[in-house]
C-alpha positions in Angstrom: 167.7 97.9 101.0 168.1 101.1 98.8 165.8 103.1 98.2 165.2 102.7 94.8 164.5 98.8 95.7 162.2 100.0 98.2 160.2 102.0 95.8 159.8 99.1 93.1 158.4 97.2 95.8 156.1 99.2 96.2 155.2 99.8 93.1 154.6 96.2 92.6 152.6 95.4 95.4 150.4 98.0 95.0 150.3 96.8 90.9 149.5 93.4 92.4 146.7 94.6 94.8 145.3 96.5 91.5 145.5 93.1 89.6 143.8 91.3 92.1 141.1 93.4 92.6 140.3 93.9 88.9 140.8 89.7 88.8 138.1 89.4 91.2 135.7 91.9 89.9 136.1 90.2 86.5 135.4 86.7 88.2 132.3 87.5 90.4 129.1 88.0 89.1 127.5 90.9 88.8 125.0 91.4 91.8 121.3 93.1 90.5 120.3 94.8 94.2 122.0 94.8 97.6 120.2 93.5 100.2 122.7 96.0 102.8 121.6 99.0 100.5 118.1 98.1 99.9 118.2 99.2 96.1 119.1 98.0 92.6 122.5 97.9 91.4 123.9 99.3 88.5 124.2 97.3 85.4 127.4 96.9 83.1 125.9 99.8 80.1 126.0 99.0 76.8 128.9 100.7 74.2 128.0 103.2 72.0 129.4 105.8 70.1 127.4 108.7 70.8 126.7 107.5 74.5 130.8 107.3 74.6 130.9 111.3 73.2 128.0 112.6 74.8 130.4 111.5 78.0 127.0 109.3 78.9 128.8 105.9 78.9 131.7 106.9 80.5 129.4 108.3 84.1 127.3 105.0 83.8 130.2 103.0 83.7 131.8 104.3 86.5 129.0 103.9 88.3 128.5 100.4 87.4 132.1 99.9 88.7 131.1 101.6 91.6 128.4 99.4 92.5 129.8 96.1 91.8 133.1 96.4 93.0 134.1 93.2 95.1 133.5 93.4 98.7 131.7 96.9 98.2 129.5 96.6 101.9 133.3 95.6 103.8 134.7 98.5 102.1 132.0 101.0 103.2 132.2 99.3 106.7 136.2 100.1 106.3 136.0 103.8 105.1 133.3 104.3 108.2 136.0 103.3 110.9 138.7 105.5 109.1 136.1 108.3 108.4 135.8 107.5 112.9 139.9 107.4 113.2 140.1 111.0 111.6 137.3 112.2 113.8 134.9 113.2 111.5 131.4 114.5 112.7 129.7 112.3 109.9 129.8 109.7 107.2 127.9 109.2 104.0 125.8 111.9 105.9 125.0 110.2 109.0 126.0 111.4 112.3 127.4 108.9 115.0 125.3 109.3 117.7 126.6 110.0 121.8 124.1 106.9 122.3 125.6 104.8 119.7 122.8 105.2 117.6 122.6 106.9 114.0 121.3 110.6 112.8 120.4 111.3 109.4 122.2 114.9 108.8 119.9 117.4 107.0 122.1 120.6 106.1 120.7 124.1 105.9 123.2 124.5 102.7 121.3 121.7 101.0 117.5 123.3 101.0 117.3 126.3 98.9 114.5 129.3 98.9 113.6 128.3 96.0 112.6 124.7 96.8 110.9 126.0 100.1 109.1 129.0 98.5 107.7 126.4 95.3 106.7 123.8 98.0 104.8 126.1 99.9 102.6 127.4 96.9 102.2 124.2 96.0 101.1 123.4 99.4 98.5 126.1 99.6 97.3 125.6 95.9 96.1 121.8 97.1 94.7 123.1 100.8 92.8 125.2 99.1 91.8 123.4 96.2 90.5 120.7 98.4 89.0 123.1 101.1 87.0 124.5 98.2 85.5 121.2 96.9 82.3 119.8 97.9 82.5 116.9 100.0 85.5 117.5 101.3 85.3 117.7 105.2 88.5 118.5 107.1 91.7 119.0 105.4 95.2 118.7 107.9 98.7 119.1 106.9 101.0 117.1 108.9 105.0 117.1 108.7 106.9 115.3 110.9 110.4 116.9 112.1 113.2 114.1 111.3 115.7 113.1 114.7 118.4 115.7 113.9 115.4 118.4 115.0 114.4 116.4 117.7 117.1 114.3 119.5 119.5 117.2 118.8 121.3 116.0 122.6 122.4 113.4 121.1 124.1 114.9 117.9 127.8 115.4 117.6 129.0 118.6 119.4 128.6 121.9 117.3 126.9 119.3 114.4 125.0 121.3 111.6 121.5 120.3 111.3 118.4 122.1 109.1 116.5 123.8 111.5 113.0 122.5 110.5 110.5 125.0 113.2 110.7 127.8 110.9 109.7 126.1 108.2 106.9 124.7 109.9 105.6 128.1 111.0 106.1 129.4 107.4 103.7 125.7 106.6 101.3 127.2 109.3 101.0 130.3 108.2 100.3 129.0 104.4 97.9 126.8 105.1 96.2 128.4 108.0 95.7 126.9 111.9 92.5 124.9 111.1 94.9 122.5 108.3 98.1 122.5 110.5 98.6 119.5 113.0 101.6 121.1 115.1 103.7 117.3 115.4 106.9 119.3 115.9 106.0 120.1 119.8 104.5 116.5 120.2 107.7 114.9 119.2 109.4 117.2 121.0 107.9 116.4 124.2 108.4 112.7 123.8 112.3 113.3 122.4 113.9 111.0 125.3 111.6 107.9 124.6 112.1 105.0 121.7 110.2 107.8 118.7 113.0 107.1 115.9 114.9 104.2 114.7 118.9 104.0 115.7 119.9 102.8 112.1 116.7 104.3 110.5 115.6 107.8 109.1 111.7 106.5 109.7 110.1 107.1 112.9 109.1 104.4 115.4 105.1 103.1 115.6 105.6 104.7 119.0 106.0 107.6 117.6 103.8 107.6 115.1 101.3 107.2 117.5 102.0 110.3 119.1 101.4 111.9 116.2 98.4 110.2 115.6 96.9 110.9 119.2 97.3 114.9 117.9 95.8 114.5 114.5 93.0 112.9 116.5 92.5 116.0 118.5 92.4 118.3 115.7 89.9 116.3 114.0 87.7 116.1 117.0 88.0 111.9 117.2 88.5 110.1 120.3 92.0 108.2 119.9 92.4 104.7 120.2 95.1 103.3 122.6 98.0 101.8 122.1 97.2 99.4 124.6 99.7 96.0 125.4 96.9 93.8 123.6 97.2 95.7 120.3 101.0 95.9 120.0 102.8 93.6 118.8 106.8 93.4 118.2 107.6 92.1 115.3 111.4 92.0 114.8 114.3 92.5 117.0 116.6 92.9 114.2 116.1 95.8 112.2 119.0 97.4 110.3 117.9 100.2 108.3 119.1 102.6 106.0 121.7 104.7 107.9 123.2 101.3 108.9 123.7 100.2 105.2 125.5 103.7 104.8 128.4 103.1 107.2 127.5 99.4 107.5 129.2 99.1 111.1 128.4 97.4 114.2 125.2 98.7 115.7 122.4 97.6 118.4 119.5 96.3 115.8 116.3 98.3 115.9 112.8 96.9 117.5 109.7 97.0 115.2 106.6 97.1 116.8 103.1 97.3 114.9 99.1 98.0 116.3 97.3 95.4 115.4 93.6 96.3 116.9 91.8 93.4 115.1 89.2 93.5 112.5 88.6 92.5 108.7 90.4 94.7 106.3 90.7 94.7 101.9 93.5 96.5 100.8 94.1 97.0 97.3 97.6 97.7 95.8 98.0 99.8 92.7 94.3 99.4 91.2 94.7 95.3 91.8 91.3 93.7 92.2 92.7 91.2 93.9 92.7 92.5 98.0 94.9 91.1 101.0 93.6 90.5 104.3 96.4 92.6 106.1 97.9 96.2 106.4 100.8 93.8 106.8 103.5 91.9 104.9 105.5 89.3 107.3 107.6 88.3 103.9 109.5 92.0 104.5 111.0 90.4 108.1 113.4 88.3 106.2 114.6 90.8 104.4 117.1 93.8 105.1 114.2 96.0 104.4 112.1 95.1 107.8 110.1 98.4 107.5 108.4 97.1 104.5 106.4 95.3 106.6 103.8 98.4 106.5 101.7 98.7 104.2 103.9 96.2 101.7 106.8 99.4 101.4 105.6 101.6 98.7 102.9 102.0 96.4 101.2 104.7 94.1 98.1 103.9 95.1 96.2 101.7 97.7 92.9 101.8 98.3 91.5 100.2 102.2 88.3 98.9 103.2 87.9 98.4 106.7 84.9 96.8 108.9 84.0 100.4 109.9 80.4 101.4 108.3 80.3 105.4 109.1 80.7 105.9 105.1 83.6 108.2 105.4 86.6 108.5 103.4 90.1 109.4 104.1 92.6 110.4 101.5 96.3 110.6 102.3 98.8 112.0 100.3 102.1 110.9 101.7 105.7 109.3 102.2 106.8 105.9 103.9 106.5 107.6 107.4 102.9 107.7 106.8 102.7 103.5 106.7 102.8 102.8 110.0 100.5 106.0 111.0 97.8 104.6 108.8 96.9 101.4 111.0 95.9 104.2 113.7 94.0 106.7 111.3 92.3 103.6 109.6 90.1 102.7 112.6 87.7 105.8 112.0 86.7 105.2 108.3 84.7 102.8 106.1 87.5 103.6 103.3 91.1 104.7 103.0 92.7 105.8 100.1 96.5 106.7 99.8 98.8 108.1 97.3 102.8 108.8 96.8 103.2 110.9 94.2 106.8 108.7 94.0 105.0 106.2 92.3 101.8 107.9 91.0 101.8 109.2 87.6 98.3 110.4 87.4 96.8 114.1 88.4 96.6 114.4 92.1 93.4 116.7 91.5 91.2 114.0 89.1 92.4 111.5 91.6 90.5 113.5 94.1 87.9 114.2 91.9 87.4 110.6 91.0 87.2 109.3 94.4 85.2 111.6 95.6 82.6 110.8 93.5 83.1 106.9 94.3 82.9 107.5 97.7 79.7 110.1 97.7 81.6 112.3 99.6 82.5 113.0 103.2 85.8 112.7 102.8 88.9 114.2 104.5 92.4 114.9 103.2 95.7 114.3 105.2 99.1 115.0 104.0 101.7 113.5 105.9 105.6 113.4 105.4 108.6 113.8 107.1 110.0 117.8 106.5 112.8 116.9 104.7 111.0 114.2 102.2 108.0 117.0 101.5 110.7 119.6 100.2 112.4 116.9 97.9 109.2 115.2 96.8 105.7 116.7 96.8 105.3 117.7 93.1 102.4 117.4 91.4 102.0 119.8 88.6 
């Protein structure tokens, strides 16, 4: 065969693999949210003239191709074992763990002074906002380290990874000892047990627990134990967000939940219509299992448990705080929690306001993971 044959050939087949992918794209229907992904799809954009100038149609487009191109989760799945084949460190940002697991990768390149130094004002402006209002009791900051920090023997060799303890001490110092719960050293002690998910960037109810059992301390209340009669595993098969990212082969997660017992109202988004359960089973058949706490994410829900101490606790916070607040709930009549994600309402009226429905005596926790508190807590 010449090589001039040889080249046709070529060209054709790659032509007809072209054809037949743009065929197939053309034939399926468009999917609205990927259940691998666990978030809403792109839609086809509509033409216009000055979206096609203002070079607006043409990025939405491609995106849209993006998103709906036929047998997008096989193709991520593919371009993770080549990605593995050229020995790369990570994927889609995830580090393949020595254990098998999965590691979110947090790079020092991607958090800039600025962010930190605008965070932390913030930060202070609300401690001591809220340390200076009447009725407000204690006030604790609490940011949870993410795996890369923690489980850093299991990283790749010579992986980069944002080095989070600085940060916390600059958090420390802002906010003073008698606000900062010091999680960092907990989670550090407990880094070779079950803390964090192996396809997830939340952390486990066991760890959360940890956590709690120090937050407890600082705020001078006996913790309640995680006994074998208040957990409960829920779900063997948990595939969370760093699997839909590489979308290969990996051990499923365990989800476990404390389920002490008790009457509780909780109130989604200012509905007056209450559930009986900090819990929605409907989230176990679906990709997104951690739903299951605290029905995924809300602006605002407001608890009321079977406790009658008439104390409030208000918790300003980020999905890891979901399956914390089960613990933290047995010690108050009320619970009230915001993410500013979803909350388009002034965090300081908010306090205000509740403050004076609850008469007072309440305490303020803010809880996040490190890297979600430098990309999210805005509120002015």
């Amino acid at each position: 065969m010449s090589r001039k044959t040889a080249s046709w050939i070529t060209i054709l087949l790659a032509a007809g693999i072209l054809l037949g992918l743009t065929a197939a794209d053309m034939a399926a229907a468009d999917r609205r949210f990927s259940q691998t992904e666990n978030r809403v799809l792109a839609s086809r954009p509509e033409f216009g003239l000055k979206e096609l100038f203002a070079g607006e149609f043409t990025a939405d487009y491609e995106t849209y191709v993006t998103d709906q191109f036929v047998g997008r989760d096989q193709w991520i799945g593919l371009k993770t074992r080549t990605d593995m084949w050229l020995g790369k460190k990570d994927v889609g940002g995830v580090y393949l763990a020595k254990d098998g697991g999965l590691i979110e990768r947090h790079s020092a390149s991607d958090i800039g002074e600025d962010r930190i130094e605008q965070t932390l004002k913030q930060l202070q402006s609300l401690t001591e906002h809220c340390l200076d209002t009447a009725g407000i009791g204690q006030v604790k900051v609490m940011l949870v380290p993410t795996a890369d920090n923690i489980q850093t023997d299991k990283l790749p060799d010579y992986a980069d990874y944002f080095d989070q303890q600085p940060f916390l001490q600059r958090v420390s110092a802002a906010v003073g000892m008698q606000c900062y719960v010091d999680v960092f050293s907990v989670m550090r002690r407990h880094a070779d047990e079950y803390i964090y998910y192996r396809t997830d960037h939340h952390w486990t109810t066991q760890g959360a627990y940890y956590a709690y059992e120090a937050w407890a301390a600082d705020m001078g209340l006996e913790a309640a134990a995680f006994s074998e009669e208040s957990r409960v595993q829920v779900t063997e098969e948990f595939l969370g967000t760093l699997h839909s990212r590489v979308n290969i082969p990996v051990k499923p997660d365990i989800i476990e939940a404390y389920q002490p017992g008790g009457q509780v109202q909780v109130y989604y988004d200012l509905s007056d219509k209450a559930r009986d359960s900090l819990y929605e089973e409907k989230y176990l058949e679906t990709k997104n299992k951690y739903g299951y706490f605290l029905d995924d994410n809300h602006g605002f829900v407001q608890i009321e448990t079977g406790v009658k101490n008439g104390r409030t606790l208000f918790v300003i916070k980020d999905s890891y705080a979901n399956c914390f607040i089960p613990f933290a709930a047995q010690h108050y009549e009320t619970v009230c929690i915001v993410d500013l994600r979803y909350c388009n309402i002034s965090l300081y009226g908010l306090i205000d306001q509740q403050l004076q429905e609850e008469n007072g005596d309440m305490d303020v926790l803010i809880l996040y993971n490190v890297i979600h508190f430098l990309e999210d807590f805005r509120f002015f």
